[in-house]
Structure formats: C-alpha cells, structure tokens
N, C-alpha and C positions, 0 to 999 in steps of 0.2 A: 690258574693264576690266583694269587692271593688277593682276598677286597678289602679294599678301606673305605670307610668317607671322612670326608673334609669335614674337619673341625666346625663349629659354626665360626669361631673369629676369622675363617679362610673362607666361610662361604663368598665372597662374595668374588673370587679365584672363579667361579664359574658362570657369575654371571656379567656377561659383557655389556659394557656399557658403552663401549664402541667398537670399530672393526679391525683396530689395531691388533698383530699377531702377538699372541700369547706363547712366551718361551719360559720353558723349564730348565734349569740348568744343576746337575748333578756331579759331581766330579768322582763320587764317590770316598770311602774312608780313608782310604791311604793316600789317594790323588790331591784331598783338599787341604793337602800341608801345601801344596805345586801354588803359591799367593798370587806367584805373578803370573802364570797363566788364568787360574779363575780372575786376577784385579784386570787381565787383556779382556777377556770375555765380555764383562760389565759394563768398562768403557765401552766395547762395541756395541751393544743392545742401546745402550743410555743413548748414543750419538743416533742408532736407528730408529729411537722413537717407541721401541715396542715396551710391549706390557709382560713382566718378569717374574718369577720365582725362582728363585736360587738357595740351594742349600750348601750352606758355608764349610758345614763338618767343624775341624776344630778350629779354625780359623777364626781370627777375630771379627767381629761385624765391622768393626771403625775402619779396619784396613781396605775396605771398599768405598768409604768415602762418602758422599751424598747419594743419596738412589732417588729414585721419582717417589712421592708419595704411596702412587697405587701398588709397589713393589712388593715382594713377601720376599725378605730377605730373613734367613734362622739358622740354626745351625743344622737340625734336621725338619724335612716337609715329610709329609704320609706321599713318596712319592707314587702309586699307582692311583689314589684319586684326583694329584694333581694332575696327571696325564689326561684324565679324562675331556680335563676342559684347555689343553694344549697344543698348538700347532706344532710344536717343533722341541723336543730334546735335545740339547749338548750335555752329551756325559763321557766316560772316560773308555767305553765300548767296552764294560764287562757284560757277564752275561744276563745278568739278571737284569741291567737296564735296558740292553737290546731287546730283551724274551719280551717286559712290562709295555717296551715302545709299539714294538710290532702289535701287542693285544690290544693298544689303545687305536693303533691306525695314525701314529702320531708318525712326522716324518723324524730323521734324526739323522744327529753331525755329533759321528762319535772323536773324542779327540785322542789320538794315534801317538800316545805319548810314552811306547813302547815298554809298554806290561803287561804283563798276561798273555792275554789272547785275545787282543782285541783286530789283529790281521786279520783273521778267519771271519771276525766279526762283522770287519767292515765290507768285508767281499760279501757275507750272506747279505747284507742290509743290501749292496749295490745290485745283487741279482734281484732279491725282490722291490727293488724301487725299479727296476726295467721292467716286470712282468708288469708291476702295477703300473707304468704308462701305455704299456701295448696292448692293454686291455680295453 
C-alpha cells in the first residue's frame, strides 16, 4: 500500500475534537462528473451531523452548497492518510479504494453505480465485513 501524510492545513482531519463519525467520500475521476449523486450524498451526511471530507474531482465546489465549517471539501484529498483517521468511506467500489479501505480497517459503502467492477467488489467487502463480525 502506497503512504501519504496529511498536509498540515488537514491536520487537524485527524484530530477529533468530538465523537462525531468521520466519513470520507470519494467518487473517484470519472464518477465525480455523476453531480447529483455526490450533491445526494452531502445532503445526507450534513442532515446526520457527521464530520466530512469529500473529494469533488472536477466538479465544481459551489455546486454543494453550504458545508459545515469543519468540512474538507477539494477537489482532490491524499486519500490513504485521510482514511487513517476515518470511520466510514463512500466511494464508487473501484479497486484501489476498496484495497486503500480494507488497509485502513475503515468500513465502506461502495456506490453500485454500474462501472467496472465494482459487483465483485462489493461481494468481497460483504464476505469480509461477515468474517469481521464472527470474530
């Protein structure tokens, strides 16, 4: 697995200032033209309260609207050090953000928005999130 670290303008991505769930949201290069599935996303997270990082790709920032201040909205994050300090990835279940989730122990909700090979993807995710409860 490839290393990054977090910029210092993003340190502060890993340090929790409360116990709000920290999600990462990726769509990947060609998925974040998809506006109004990533603009569904955002509204959801905003309404649950949690604390965000999302990477836009080409998409405009404006066309998400207001975000919480503690947000990291860009167009691209160093996505394997944001993972480090992330509960949960939504990304478009390619394979590089499955392989990056699983290293991190992050959970994930890959979105099935039928490209590639993200079926395969989400079957391997679901075997291993059953092993990992029966343990």
């Amino acid at each position: 697995m490839r290393t990054e670290s977090l910029p210092d303008a993003l340190g502060f991505w890993s340090e929790r200032a409360d116990n709000r769930p920290q999600v990462y949201v990726a769509l990947g290069t060609f998925l974040s033209h998809r506006e109004d599935v990533l603009v569904q996303i955002v509204d959801a997270l905003r309404r649950m309260g949690v604390r965000a990082a999302v990477a836009v790709g080409a998409m405009p920032i404006a066309t998400l609207g207001d975000v919480p201040p503690d947000w990291i909205v860009a167009p691209q994050l160093p996505q394997v050090a944001m993972l480090r300090s992330a509960d949960l990835i939504i990304h478009h279940g390619g394979n590089n953000s499955v392989q990056e989730g699983l290293d991190a122990g992050v959970l994930q909700l890959p979105c099935d928005l039928g490209f590639f090979n993200e079926s395969s993807h989400l079957l391997m995710i679901h075997a291993l999130f059953r092993l990992k409860l029966e343990d």
